[in-house]
Biopython code that builds the backbone (N, CA, C, O; Angstrom):
import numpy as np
from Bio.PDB.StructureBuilder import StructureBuilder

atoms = [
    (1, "UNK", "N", (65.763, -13.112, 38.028)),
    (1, "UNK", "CA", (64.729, -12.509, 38.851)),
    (1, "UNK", "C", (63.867, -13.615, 39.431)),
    (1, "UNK", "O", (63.598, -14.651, 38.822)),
    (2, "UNK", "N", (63.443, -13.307, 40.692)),
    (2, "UNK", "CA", (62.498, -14.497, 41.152)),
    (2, "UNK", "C", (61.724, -13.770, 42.077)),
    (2, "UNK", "O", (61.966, -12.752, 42.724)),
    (3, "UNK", "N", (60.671, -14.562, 41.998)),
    (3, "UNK", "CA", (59.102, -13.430, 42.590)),
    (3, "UNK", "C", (58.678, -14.402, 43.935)),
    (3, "UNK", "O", (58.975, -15.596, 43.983)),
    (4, "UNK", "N", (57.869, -13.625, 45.112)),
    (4, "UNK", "CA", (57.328, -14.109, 46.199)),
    (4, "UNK", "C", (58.774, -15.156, 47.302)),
    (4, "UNK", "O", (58.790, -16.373, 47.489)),
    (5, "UNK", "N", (59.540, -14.368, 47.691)),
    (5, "UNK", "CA", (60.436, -15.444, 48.191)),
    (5, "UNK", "C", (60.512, -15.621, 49.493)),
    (5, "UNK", "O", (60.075, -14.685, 50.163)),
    (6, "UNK", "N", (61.050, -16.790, 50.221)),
    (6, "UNK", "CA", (60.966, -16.842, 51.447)),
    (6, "UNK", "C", (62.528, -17.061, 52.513)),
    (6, "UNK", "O", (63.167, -18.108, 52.414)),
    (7, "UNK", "N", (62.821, -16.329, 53.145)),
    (7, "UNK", "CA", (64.060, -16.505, 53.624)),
    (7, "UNK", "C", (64.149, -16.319, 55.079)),
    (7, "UNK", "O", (63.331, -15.709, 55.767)),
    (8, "UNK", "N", (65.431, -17.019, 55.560)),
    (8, "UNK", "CA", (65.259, -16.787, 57.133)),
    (8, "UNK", "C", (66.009, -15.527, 57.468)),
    (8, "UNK", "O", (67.026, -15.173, 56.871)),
    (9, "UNK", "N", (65.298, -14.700, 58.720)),
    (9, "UNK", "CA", (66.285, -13.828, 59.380)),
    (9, "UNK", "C", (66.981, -14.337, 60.283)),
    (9, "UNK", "O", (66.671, -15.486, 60.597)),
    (10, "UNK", "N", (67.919, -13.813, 60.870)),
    (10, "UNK", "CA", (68.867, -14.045, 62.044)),
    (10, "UNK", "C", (67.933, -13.553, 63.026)),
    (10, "UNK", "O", (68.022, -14.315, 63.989)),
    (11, "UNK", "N", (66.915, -12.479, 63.300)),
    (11, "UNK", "CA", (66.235, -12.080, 64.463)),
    (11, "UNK", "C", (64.688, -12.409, 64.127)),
    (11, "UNK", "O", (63.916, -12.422, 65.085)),
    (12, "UNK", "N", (64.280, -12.622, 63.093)),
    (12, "UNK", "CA", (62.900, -12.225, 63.022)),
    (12, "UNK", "C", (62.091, -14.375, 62.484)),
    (12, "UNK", "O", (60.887, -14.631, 62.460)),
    (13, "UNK", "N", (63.173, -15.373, 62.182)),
    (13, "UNK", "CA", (63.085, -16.372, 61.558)),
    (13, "UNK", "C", (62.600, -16.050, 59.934)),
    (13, "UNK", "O", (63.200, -15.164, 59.323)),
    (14, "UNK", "N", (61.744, -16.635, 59.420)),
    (14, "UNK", "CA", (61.227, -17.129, 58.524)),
    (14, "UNK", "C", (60.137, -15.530, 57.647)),
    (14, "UNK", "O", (58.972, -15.294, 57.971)),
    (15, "UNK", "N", (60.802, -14.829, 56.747)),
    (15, "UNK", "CA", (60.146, -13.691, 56.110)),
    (15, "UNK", "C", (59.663, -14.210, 54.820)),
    (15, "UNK", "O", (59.933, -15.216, 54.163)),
    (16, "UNK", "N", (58.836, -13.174, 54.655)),
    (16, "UNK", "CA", (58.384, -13.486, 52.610)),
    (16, "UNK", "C", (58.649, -12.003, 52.206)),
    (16, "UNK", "O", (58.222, -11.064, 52.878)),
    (17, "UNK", "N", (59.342, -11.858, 51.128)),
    (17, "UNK", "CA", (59.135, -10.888, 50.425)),
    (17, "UNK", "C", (58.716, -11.063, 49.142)),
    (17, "UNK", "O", (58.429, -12.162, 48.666)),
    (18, "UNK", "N", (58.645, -9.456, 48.243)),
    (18, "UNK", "CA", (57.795, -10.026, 47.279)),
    (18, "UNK", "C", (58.926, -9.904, 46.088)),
    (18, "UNK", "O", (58.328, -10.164, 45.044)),
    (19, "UNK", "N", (60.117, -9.658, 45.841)),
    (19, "UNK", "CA", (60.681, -9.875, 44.367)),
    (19, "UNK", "C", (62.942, -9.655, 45.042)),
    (19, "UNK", "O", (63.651, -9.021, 45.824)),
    (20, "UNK", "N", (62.997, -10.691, 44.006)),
    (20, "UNK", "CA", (64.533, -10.834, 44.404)),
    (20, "UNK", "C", (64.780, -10.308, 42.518)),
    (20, "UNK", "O", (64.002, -10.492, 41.582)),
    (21, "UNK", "N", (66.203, -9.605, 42.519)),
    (21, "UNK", "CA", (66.439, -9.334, 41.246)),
    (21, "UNK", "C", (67.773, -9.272, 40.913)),
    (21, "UNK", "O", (68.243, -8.188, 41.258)),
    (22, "UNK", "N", (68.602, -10.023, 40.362)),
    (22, "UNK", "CA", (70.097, -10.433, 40.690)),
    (22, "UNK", "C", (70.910, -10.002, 39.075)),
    (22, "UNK", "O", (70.240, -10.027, 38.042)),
    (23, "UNK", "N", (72.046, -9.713, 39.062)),
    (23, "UNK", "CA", (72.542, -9.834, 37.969)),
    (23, "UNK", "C", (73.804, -11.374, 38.069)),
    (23, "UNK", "O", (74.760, -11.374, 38.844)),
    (24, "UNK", "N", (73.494, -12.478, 37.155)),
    (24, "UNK", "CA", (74.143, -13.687, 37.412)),
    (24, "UNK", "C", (75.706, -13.149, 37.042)),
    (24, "UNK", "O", (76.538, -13.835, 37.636)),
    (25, "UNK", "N", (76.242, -12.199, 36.293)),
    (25, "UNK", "CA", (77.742, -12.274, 36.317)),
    (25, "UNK", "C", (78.331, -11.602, 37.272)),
    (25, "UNK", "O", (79.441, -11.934, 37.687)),
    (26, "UNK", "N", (77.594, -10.463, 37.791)),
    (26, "UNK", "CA", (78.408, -9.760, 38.829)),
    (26, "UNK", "C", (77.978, -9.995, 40.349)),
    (26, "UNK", "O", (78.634, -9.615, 41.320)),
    (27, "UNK", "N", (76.750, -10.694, 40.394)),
    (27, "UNK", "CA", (76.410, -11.489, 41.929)),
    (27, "UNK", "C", (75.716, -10.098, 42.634)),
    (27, "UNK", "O", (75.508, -10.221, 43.841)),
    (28, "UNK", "N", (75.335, -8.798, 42.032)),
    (28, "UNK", "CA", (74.436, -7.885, 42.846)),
    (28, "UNK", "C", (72.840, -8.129, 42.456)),
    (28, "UNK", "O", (72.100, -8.247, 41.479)),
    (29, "UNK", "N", (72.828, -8.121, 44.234)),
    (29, "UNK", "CA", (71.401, -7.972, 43.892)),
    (29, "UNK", "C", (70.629, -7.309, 44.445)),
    (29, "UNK", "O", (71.212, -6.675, 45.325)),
    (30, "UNK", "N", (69.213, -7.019, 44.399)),
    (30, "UNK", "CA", (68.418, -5.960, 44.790)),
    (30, "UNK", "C", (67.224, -6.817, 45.605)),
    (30, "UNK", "O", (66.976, -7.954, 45.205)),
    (31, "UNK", "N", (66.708, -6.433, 46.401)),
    (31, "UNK", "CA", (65.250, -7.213, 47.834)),
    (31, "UNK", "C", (64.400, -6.072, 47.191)),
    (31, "UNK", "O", (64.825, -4.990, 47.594)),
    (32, "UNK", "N", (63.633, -5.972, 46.566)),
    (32, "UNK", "CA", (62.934, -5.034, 46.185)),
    (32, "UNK", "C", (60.933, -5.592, 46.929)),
    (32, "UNK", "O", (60.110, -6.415, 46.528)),
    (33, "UNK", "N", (60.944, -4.785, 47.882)),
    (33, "UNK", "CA", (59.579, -4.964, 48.659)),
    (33, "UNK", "C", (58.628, -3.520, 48.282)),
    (33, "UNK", "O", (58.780, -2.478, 48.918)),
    (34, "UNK", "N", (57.284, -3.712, 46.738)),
    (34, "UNK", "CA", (56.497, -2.721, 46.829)),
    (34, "UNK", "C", (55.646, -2.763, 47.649)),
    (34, "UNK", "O", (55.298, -3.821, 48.174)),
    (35, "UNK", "N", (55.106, -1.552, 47.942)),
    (35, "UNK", "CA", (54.329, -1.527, 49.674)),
    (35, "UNK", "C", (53.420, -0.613, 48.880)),
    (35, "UNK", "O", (53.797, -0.021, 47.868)),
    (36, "UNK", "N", (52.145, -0.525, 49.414)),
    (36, "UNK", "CA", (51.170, 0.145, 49.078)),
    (36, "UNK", "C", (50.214, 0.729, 50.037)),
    (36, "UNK", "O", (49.415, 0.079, 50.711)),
    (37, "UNK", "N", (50.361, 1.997, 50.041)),
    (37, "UNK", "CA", (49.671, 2.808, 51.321)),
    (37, "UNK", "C", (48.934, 3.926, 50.481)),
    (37, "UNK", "O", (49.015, 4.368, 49.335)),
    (38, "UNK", "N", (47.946, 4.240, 51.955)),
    (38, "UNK", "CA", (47.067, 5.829, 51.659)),
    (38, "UNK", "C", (48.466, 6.670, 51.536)),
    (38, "UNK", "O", (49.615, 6.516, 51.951)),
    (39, "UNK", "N", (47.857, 7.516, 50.847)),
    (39, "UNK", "CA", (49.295, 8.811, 51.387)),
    (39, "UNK", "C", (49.154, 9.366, 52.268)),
    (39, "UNK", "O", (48.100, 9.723, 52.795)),
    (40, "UNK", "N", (50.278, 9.543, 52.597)),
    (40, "UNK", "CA", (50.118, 10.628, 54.280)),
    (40, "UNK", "C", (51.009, 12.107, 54.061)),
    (40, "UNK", "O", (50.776, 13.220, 54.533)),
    (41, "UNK", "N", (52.099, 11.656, 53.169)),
    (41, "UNK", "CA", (53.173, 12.869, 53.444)),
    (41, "UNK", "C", (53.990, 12.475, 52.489)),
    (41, "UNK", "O", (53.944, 11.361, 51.967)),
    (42, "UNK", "N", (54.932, 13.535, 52.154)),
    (42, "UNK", "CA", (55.937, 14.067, 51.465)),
    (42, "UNK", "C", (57.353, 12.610, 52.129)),
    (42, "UNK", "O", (58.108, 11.845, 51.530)),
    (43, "UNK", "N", (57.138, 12.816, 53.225)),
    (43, "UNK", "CA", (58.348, 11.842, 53.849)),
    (43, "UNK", "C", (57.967, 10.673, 53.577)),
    (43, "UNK", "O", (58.926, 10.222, 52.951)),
    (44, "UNK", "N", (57.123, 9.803, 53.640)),
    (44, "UNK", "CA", (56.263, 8.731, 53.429)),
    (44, "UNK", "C", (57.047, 7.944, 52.687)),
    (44, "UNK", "O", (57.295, 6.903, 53.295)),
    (45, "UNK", "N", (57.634, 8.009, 51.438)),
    (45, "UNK", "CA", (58.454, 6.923, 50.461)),
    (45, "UNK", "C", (59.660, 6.520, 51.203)),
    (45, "UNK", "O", (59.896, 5.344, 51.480)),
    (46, "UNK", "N", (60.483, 7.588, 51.547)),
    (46, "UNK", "CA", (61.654, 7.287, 52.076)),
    (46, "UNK", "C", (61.710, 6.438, 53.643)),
    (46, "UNK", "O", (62.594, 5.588, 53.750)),
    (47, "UNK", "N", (60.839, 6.653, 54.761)),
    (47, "UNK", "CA", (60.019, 5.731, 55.865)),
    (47, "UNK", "C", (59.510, 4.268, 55.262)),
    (47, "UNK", "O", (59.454, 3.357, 56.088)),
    (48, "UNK", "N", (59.241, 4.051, 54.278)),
    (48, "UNK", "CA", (58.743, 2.835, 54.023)),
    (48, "UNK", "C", (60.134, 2.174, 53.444)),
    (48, "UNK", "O", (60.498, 1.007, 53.589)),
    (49, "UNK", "N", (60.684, 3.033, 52.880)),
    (49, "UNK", "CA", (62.092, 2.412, 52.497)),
    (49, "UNK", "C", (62.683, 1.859, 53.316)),
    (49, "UNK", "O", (63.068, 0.700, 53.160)),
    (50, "UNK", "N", (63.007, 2.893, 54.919)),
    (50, "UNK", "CA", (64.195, 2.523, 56.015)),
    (50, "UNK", "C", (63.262, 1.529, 56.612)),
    (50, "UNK", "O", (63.883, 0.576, 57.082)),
    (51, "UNK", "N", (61.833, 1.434, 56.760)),
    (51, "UNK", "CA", (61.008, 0.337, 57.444)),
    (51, "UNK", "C", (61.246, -0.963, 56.891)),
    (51, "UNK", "O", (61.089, -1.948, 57.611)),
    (52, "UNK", "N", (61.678, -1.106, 55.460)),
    (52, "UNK", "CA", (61.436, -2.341, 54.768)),
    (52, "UNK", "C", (63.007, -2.855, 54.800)),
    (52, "UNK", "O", (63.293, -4.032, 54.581)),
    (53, "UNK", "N", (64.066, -1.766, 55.121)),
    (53, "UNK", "CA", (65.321, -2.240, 55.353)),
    (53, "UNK", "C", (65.968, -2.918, 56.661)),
    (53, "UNK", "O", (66.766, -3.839, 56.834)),
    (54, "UNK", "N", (65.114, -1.862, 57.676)),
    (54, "UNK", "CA", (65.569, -2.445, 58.903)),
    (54, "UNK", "C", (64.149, -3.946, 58.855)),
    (54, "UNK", "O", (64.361, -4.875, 59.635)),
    (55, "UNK", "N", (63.634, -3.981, 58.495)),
    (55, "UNK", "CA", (62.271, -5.296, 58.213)),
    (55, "UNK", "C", (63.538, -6.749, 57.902)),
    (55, "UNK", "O", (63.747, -7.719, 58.631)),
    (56, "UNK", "N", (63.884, -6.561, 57.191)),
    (56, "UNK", "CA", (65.354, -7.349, 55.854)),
    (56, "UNK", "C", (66.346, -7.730, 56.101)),
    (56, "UNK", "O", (66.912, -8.708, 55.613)),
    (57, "UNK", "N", (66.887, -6.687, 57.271)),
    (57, "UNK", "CA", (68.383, -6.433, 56.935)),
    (57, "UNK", "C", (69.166, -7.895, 57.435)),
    (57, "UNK", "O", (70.211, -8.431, 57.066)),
    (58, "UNK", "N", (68.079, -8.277, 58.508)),
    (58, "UNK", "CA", (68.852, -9.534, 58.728)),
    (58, "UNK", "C", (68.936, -11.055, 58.295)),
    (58, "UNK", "O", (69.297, -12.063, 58.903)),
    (59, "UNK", "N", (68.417, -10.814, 56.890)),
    (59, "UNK", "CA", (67.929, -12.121, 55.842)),
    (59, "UNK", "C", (68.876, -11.770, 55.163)),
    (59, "UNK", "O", (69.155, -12.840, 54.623)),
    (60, "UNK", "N", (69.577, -11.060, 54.792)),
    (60, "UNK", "CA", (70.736, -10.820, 53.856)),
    (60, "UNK", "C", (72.037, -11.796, 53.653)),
    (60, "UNK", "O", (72.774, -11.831, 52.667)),
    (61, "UNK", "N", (72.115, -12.515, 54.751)),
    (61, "UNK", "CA", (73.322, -13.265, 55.232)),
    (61, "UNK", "C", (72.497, -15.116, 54.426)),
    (61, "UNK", "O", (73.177, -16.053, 54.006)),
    (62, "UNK", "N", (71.290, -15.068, 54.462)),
    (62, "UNK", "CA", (70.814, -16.139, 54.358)),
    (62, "UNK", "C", (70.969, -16.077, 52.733)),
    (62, "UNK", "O", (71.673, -16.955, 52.236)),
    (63, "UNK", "N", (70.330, -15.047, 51.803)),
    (63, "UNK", "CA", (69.881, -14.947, 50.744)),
    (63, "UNK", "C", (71.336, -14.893, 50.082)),
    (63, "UNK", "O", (71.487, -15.425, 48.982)),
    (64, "UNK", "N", (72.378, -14.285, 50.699)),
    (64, "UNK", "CA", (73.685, -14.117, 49.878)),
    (64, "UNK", "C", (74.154, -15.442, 49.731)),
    (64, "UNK", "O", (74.958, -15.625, 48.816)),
    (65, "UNK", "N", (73.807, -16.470, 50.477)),
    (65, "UNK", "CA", (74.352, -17.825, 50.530)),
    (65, "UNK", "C", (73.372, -18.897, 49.517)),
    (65, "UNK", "O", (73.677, -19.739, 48.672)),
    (66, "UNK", "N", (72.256, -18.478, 49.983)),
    (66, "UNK", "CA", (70.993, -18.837, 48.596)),
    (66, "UNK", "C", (71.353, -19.155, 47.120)),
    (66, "UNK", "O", (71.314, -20.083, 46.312)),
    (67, "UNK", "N", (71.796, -17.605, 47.251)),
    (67, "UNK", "CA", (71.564, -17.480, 45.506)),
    (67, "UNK", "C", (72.911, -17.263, 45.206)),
    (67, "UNK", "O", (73.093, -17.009, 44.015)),
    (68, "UNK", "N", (74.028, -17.284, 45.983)),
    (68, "UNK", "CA", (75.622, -17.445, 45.701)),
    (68, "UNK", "C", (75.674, -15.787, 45.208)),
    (68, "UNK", "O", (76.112, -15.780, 44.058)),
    (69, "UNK", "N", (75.409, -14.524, 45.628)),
    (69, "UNK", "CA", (75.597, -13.252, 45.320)),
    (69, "UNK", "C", (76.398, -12.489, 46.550)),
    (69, "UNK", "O", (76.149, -12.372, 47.750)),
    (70, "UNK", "N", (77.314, -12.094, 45.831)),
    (70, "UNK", "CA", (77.921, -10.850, 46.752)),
    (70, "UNK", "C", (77.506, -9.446, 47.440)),
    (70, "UNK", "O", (78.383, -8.782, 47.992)),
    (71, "UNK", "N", (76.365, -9.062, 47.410)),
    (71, "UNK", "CA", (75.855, -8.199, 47.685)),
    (71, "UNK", "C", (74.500, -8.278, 47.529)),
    (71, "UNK", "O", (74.061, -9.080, 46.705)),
    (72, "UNK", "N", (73.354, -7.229, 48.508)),
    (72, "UNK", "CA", (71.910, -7.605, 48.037)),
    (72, "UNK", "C", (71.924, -5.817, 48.919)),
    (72, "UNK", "O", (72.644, -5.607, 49.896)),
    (73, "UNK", "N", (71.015, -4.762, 48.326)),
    (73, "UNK", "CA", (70.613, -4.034, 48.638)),
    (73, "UNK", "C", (69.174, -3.914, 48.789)),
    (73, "UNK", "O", (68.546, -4.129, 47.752)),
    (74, "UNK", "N", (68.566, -3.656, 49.712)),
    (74, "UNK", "CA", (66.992, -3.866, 49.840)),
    (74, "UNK", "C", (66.531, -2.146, 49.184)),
    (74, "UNK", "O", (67.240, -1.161, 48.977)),
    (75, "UNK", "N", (65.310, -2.334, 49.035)),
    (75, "UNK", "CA", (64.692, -1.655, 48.637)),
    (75, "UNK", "C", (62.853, -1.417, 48.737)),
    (75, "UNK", "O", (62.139, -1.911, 47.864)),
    (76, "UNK", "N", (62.424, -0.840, 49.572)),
    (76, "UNK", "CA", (60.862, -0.789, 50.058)),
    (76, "UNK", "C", (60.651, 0.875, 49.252)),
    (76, "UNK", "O", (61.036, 2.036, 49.383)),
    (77, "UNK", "N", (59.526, -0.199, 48.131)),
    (77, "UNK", "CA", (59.333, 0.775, 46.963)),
    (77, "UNK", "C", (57.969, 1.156, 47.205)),
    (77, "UNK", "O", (57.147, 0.417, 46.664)),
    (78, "UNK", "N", (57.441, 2.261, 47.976)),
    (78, "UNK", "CA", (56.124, 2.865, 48.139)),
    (78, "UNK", "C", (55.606, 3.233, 46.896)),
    (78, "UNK", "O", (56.199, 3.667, 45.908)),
    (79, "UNK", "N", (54.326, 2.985, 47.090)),
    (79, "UNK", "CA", (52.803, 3.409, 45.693)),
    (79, "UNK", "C", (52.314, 3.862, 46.603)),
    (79, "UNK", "O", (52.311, 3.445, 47.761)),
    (80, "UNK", "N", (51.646, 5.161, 45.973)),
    (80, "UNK", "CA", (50.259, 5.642, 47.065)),
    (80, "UNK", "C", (49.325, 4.304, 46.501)),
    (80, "UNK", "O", (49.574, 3.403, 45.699)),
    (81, "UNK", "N", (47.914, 4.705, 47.482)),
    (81, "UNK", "CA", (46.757, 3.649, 46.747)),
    (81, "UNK", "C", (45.877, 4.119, 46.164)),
    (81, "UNK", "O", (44.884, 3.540, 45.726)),
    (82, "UNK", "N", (46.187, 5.374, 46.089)),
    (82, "UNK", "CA", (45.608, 6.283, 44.910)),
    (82, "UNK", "C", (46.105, 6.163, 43.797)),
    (82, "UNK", "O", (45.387, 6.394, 42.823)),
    (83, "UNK", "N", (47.454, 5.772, 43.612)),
    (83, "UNK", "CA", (48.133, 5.389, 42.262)),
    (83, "UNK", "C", (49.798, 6.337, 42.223)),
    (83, "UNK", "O", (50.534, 6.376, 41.238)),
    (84, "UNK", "N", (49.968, 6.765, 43.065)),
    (84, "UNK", "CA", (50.766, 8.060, 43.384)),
    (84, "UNK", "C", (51.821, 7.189, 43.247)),
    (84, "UNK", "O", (51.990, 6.039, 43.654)),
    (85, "UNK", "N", (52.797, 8.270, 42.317)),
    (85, "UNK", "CA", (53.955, 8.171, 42.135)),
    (85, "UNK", "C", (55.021, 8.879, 42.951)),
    (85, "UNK", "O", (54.657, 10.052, 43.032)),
    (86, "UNK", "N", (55.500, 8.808, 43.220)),
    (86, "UNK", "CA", (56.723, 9.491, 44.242)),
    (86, "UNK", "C", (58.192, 9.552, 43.521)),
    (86, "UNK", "O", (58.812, 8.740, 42.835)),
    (87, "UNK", "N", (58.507, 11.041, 44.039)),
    (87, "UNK", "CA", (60.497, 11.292, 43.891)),
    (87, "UNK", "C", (60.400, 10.140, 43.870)),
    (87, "UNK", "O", (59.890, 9.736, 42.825)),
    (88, "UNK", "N", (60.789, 9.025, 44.903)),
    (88, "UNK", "CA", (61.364, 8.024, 45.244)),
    (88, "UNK", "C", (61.407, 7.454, 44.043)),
    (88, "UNK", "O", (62.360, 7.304, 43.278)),
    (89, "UNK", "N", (60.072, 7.089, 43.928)),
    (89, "UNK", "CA", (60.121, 6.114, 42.477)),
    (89, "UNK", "C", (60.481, 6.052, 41.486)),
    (89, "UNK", "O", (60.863, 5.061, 40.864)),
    (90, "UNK", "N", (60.371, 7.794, 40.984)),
    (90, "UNK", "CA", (61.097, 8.193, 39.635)),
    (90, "UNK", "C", (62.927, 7.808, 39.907)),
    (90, "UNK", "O", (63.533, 7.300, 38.963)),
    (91, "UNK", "N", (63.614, 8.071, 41.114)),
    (91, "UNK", "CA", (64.302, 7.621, 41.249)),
    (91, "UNK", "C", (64.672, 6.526, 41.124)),
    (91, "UNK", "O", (65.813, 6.262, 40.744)),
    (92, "UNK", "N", (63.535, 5.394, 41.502)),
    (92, "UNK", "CA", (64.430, 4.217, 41.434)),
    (92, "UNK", "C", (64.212, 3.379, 40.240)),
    (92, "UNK", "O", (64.700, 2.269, 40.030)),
    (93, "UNK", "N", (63.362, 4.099, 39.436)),
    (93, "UNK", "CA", (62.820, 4.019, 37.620)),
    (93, "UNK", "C", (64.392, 4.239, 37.044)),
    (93, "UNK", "O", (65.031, 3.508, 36.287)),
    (94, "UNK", "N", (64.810, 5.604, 37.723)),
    (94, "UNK", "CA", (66.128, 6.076, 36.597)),
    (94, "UNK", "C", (67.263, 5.357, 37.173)),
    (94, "UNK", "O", (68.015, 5.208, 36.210)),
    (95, "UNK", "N", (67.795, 4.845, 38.162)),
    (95, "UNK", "CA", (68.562, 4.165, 38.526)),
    (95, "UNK", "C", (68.389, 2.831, 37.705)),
    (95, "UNK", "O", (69.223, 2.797, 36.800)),
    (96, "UNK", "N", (67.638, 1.810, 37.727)),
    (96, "UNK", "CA", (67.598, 0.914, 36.678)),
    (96, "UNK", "C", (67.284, 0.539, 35.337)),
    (96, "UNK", "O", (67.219, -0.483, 34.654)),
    (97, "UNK", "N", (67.066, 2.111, 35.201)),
    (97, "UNK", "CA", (67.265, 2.098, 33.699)),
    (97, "UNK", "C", (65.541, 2.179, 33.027)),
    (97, "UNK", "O", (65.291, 2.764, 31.973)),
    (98, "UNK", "N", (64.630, 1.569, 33.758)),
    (98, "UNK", "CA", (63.566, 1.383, 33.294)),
    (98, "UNK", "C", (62.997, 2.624, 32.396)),
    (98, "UNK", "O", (63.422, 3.777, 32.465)),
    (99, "UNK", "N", (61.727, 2.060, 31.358)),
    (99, "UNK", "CA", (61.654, 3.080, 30.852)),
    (99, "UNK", "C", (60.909, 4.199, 31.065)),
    (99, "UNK", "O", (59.977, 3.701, 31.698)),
    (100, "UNK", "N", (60.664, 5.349, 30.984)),
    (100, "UNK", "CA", (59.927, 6.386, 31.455)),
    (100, "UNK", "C", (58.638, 6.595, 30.375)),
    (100, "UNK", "O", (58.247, 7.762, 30.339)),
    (101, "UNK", "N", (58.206, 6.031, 29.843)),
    (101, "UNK", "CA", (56.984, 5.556, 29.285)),
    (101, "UNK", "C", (55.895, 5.842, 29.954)),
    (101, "UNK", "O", (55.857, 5.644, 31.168)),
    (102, "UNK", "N", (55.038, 6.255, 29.403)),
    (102, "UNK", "CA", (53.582, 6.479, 30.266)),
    (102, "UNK", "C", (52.970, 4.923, 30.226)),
    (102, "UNK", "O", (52.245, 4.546, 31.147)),
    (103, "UNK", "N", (53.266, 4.134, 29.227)),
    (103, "UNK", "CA", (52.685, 2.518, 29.663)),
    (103, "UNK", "C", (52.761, 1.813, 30.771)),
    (103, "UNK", "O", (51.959, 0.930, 31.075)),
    (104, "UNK", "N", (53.892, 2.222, 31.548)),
    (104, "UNK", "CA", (54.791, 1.450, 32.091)),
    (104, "UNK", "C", (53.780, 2.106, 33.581)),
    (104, "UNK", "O", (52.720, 1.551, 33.873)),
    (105, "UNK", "N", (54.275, 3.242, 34.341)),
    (105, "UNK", "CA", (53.798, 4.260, 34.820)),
    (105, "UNK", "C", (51.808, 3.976, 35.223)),
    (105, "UNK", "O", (51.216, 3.911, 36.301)),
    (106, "UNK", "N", (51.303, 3.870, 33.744)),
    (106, "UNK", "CA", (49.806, 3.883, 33.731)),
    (106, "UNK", "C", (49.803, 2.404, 34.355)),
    (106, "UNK", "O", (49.318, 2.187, 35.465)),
    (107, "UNK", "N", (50.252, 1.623, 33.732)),
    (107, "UNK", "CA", (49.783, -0.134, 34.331)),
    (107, "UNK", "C", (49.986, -0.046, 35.654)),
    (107, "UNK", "O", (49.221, -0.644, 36.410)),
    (108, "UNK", "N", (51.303, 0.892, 36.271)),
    (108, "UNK", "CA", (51.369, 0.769, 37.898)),
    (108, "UNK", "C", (50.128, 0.848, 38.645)),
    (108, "UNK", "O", (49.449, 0.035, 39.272)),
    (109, "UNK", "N", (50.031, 2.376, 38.317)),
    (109, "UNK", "CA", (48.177, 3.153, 38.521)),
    (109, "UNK", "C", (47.152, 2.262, 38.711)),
    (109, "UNK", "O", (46.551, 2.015, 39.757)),
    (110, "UNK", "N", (46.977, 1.723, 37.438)),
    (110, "UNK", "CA", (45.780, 0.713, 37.207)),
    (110, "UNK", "C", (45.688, -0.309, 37.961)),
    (110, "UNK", "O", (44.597, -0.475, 38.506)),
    (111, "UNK", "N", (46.801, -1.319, 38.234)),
    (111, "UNK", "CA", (46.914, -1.970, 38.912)),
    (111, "UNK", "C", (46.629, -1.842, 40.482)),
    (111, "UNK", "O", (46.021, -2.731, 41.077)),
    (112, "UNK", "N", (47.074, -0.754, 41.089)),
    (112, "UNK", "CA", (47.276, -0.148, 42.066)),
    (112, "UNK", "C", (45.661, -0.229, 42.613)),
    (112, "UNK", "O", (45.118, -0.959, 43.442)),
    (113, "UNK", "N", (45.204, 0.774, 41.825)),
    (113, "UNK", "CA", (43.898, 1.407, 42.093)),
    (113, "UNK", "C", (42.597, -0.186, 41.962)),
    (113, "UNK", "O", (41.634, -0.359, 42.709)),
    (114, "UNK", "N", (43.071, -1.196, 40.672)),
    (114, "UNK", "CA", (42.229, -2.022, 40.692)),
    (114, "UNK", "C", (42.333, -2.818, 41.940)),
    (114, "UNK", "O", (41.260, -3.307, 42.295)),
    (115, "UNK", "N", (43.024, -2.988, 42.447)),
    (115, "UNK", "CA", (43.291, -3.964, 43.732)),
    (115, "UNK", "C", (42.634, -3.277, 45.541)),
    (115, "UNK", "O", (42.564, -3.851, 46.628)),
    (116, "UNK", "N", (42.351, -2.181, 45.215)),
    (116, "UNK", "CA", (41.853, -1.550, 46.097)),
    (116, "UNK", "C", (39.959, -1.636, 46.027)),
    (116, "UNK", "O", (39.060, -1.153, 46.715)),
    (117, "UNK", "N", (40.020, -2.559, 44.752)),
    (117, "UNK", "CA", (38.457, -2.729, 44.719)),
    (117, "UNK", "C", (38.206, -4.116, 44.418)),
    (117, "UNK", "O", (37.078, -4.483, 44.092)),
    (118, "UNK", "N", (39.365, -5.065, 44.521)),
    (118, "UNK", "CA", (38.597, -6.110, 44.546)),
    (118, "UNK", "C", (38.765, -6.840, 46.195)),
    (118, "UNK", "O", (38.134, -7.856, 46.488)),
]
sb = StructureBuilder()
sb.init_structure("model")
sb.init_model(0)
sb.init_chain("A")
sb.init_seg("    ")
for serial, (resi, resn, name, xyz) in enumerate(atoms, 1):
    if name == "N":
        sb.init_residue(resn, " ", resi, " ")
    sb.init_atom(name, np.array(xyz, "f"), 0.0, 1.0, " ", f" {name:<3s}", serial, name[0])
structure = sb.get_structure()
C-alpha cells in the first residue's frame, strides 16, 4: 500500500491521488480516491465514483509500469461531510473484506466531521 501518489496522465499530465493498494503476488491493484462532499442525493456515491474514474483513467498505463502490476481498478470512494455512509461504501467495505465494526465506521465519522472544523 502506498499513500498520497503522484502519476502522469496521457491527457491531463501530472495527477496526485490519495492511496494506491496492490496485492505483490497477483499484481492487482486498486486507485482508491476518498472524496468528501455535502450530500446532495441518493445518486451522489456512484457520480463521484464515474468522476474519479474518468479523472484516472488515463494514469493507469503509467502506474501499471510503476509498480510492475497487471491491472489497477480505480475507485472514488464518497463520505458525506456529515459523516454519511453510503450503499456504496458498505459495498466497498464487503468487497475487501474489511471489518464491519462500529470502530472502524465511527473513526470514519469522526474524522470526517473533525476536518470540517479545523
Amino acid at each position: 500500500m502506498t499513500e498520497e501518489q503522484v502519476c502522469t496522465s496521457t491527457t491531463q499530465g501530472i495527477q496526485r491521488f490519495d492511496i494506491l493498494v496492490y496485492h505483490p503476488f497477483t499484481k492487482i491493484g486498486y486507485m482508491l480516491d476518498p472524496t468528501i462532499r455535502m450530500e446532495r442525493d441518493g445518486d451522489q456515491a456512484k457520480e463521484v465514483d464515474e468522476e474519479k474514474r474518468n479523472k484516472y483513467k488515463d494514469s493507469i498505463p503509467d502506474l501499471l509500469q510503476n509498480f510492475n502490476l497487471i491491472s489497477i481498478d480505480i475507485i472514488g470512494l464518497y463520505i458525506g461531510a456529515r459523516g454519511t455512509i453510503t450503499k456504496f461504501f458498505e459495498e466497498f467495505r464487503k468487497k475487501f473484506h474489511l471489518p464491519k465494526s462500529m470502530p472502524m465506521v465511527e473513526d470514519i465519522v469522526i474524522s470526517v466531521l473533525k476536518a470540517m472544523f479545523e
